[in-house]
C-alpha positions as a printed NumPy array, in Angstrom:
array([[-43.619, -33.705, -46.914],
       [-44.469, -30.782, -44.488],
       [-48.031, -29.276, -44.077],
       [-49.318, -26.473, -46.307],
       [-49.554, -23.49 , -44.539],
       [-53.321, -22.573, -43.23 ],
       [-54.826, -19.404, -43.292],
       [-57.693, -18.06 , -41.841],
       [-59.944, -15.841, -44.292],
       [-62.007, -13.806, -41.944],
       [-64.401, -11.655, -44.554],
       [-67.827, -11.317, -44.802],
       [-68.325, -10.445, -48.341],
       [-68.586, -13.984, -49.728],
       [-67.249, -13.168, -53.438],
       [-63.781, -11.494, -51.909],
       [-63.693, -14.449, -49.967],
       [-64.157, -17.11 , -52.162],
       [-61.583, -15.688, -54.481],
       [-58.727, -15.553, -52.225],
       [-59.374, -18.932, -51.335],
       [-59.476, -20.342, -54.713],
       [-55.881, -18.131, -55.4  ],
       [-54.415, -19.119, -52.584],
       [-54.9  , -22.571, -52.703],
       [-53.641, -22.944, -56.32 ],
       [-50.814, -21.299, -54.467],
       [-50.272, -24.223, -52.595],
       [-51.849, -23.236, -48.559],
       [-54.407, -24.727, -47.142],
       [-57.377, -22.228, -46.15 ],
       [-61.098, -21.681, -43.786],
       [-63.59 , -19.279, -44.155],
       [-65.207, -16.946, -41.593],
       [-67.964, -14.105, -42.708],
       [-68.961, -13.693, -39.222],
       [-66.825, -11.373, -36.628],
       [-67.752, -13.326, -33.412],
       [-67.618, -16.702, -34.685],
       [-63.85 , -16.139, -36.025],
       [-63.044, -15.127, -32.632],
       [-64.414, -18.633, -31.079],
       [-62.291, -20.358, -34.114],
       [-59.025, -19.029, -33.536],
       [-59.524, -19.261, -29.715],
       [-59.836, -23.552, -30.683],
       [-58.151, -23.794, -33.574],
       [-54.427, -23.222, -34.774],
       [-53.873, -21.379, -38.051],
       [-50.182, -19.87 , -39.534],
       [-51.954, -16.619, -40.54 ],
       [-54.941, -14.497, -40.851],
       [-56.286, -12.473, -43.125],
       [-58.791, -10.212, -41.196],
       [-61.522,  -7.943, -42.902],
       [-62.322,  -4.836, -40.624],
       [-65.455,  -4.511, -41.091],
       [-67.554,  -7.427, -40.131],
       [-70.619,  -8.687, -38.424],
       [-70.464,  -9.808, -34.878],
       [-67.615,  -8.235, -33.95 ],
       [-64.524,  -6.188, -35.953],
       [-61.458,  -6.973, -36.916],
       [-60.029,  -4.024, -34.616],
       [-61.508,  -5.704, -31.351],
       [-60.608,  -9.508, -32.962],
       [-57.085,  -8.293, -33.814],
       [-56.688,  -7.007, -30.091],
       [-57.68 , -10.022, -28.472],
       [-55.802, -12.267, -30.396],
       [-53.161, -10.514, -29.674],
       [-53.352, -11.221, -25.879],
       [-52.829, -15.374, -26.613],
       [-50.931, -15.236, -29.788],
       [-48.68 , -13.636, -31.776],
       [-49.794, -15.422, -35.489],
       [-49.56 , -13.139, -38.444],
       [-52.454, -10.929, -39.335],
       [-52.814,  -8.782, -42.264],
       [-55.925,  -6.607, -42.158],
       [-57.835,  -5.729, -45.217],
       [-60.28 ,  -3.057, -45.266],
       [-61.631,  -0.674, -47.912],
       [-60.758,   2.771, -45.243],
       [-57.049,   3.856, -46.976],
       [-56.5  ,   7.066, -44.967],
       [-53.352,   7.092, -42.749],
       [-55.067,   6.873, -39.306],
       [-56.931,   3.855, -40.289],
       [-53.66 ,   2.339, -41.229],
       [-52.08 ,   3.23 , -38.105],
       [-55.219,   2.43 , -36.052],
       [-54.907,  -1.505, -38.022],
       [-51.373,  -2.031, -36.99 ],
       [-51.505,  -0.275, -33.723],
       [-54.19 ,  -3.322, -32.742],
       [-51.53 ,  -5.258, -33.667],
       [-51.21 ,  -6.194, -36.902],
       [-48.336,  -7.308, -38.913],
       [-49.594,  -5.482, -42.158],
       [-52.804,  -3.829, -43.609],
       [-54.104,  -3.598, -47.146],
       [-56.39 ,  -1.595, -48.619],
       [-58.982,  -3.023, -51.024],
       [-58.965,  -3.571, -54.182],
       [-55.415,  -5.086, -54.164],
       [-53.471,  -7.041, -56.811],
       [-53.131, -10.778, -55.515],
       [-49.364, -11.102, -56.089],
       [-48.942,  -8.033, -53.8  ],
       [-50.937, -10.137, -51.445],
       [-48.959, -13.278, -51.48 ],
       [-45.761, -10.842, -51.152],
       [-46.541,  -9.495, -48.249],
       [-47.756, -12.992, -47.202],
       [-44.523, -14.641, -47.426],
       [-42.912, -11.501, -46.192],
       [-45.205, -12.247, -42.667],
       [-44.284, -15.569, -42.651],
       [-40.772, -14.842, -42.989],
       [-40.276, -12.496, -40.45 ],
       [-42.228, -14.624, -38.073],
       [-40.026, -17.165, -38.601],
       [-37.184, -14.938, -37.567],
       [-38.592, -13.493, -34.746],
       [-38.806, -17.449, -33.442],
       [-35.506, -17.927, -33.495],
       [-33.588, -15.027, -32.242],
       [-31.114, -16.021, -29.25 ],
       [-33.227, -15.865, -25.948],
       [-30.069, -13.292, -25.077],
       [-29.991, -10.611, -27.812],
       [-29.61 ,  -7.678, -26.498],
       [-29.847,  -4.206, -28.591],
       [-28.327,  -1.287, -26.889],
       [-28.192,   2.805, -27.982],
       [-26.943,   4.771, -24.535],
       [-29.045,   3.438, -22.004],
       [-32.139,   2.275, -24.507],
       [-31.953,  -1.594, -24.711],
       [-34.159,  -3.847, -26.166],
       [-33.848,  -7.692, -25.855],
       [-35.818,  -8.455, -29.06 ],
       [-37.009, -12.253, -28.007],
       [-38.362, -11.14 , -24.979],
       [-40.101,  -8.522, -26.529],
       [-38.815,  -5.876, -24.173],
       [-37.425,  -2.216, -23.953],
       [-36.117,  -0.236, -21.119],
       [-34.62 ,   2.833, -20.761],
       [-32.438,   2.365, -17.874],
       [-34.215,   0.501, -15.451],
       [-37.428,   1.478, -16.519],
       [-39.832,  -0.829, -18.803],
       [-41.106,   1.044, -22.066],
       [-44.656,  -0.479, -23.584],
       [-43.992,  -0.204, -27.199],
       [-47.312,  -1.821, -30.182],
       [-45.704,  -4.408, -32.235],
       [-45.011,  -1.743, -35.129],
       [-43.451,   0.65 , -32.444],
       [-41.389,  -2.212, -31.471],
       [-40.313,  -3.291, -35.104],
       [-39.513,   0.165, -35.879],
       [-37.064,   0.239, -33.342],
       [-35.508,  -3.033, -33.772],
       [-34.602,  -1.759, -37.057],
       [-33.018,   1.355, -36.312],
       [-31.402,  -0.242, -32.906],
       [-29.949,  -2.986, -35.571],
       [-28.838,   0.317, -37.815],
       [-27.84 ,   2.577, -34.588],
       [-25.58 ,   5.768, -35.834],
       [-26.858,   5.111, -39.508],
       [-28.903,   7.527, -41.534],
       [-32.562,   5.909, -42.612],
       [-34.677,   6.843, -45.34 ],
       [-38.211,   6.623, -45.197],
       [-38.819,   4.553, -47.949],
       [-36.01 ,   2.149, -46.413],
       [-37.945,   2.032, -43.371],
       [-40.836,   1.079, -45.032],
       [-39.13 ,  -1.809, -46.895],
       [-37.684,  -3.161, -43.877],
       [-40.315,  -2.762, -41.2  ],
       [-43.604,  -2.867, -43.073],
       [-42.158,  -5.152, -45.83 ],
       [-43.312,  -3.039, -48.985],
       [-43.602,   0.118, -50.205],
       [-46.496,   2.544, -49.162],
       [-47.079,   4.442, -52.526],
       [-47.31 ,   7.952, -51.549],
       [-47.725,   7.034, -47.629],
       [-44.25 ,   7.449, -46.113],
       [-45.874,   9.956, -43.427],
       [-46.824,   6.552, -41.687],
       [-43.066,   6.516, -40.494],
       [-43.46 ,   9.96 , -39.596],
       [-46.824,   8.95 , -37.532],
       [-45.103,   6.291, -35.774],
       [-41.785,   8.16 , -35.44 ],
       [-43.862,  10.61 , -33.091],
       [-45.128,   7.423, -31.435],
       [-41.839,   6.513, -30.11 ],
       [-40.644,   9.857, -29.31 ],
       [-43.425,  10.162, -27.198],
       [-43.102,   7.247, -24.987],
       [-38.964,   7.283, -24.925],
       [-37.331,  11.292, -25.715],
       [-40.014,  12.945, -24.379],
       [-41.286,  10.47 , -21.399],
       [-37.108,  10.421, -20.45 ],
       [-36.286,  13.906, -21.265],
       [-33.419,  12.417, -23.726],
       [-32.827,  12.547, -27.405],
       [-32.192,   8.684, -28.947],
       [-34.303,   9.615, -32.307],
       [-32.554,  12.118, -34.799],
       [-34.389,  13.71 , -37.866],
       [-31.759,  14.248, -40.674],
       [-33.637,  16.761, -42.226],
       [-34.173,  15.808, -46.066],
       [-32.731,  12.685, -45.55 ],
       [-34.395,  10.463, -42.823],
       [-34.288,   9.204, -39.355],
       [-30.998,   8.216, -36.912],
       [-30.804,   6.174, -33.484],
       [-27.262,   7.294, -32.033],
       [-25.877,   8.721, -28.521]])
């Protein structure tokens, strides 16, 4: 029988906390508590968890700063959850590197969605051939390595930049919708937030059209967004 999957519940409100654990343990994974910012950080820099969920705002230290510095040893899935729902918080969650962000209060089978949805696409992401390569023009991406070039030149993408244009490398020449981008790259729908793929649409045009003086991202007005020569 394999091991329940254990996640980290890093919130310092102690009634939040306690729920999720008690739900997600009748859900079958194995779970720790953390209220305190800097003591999370010593945890997960001994210990080995398959996920995180990460409360911004905590004591200690934040989950902005705890999310970036994970990030520099590990690539475990972390969903943020904060009570701030404007866009630029969202981006500012995911551009610390975060797999997904939610916005309390949330229903807990949207939770355990986008938990398995996480899980899933780390899984993936573990097991794509060392030699994949992704290739618009001269943008190529070699999505287990984690790297983009335009050329011969190395492009620094977040991990949503990156996802975002794995996708649309994978869909090169096709039409995408916002709300399919969503689906696909966030793994849900943003009620009433598809301007987040506009935000990070921007993001990427920045550091590839603009930084190369060449068009790779197309808007189809009305419609969506296009990779294509």
């Amino acid at each position: 029988m394999s091991e329940p999957i254990r996640i980290f519940i890093v919130e310092d409100e102690r009634r939040i906390a306690r729920f999720l654990q008690i739900e997600l343990e009748h859900e079958g994974f194995s779970t720790e508590i953390e209220e305190d910012g800097a003591r999370a950080f010593e945890r997960l820099m001994q210990e080995s968890y398959d996920l995180i969920l990460l409360d911004v705002m905590l004591p200690g230290m934040d989950g902005i700063t705890i999310c970036k510095r994970v990030r520099e040893v590990s690539d475990v899935p972390i969903i943020m959850l904060t009570a701030k729902d404007e866009v630029e918080d969202k981006v500012n969650g995911l551009d610390c590197g975060a797999d997904d962000y939610m916005t309390k209060p949330f229903a807990m089978q949207e939770l355990l969605a986008r938990i398995r949805n996480a899980m899933r696409r780390h899984t993936t992401t573990d097991h794509l051939p060392i030699d994949e390569k992704l290739q618009i023009s001269d943008l190529i991406m070699y999505p287990a390595r984690y790297e983009v070039q335009v050329g011969t030149e190395p492009v620094q993408l977040t991990r949503k930049e990156f996802s975002l244009l794995e996708f649309m490398l994978r869909n090169k020449r096709r039409v995408l919708s916002r709300d399919q981008i969503l689906q696909q790259v966030w793994g849900y729908d943003y009620s009433g937030d598809t301007n987040v793929v506009d935000v990070y649409i921007r993001y990427l045009r920045a550091k590839i059209d603009e930084r190369f003086q060449k068009k790779y991202i197309y808007t189809i007005r009305g419609v969506g967004y296009a990779v294509k020569d």
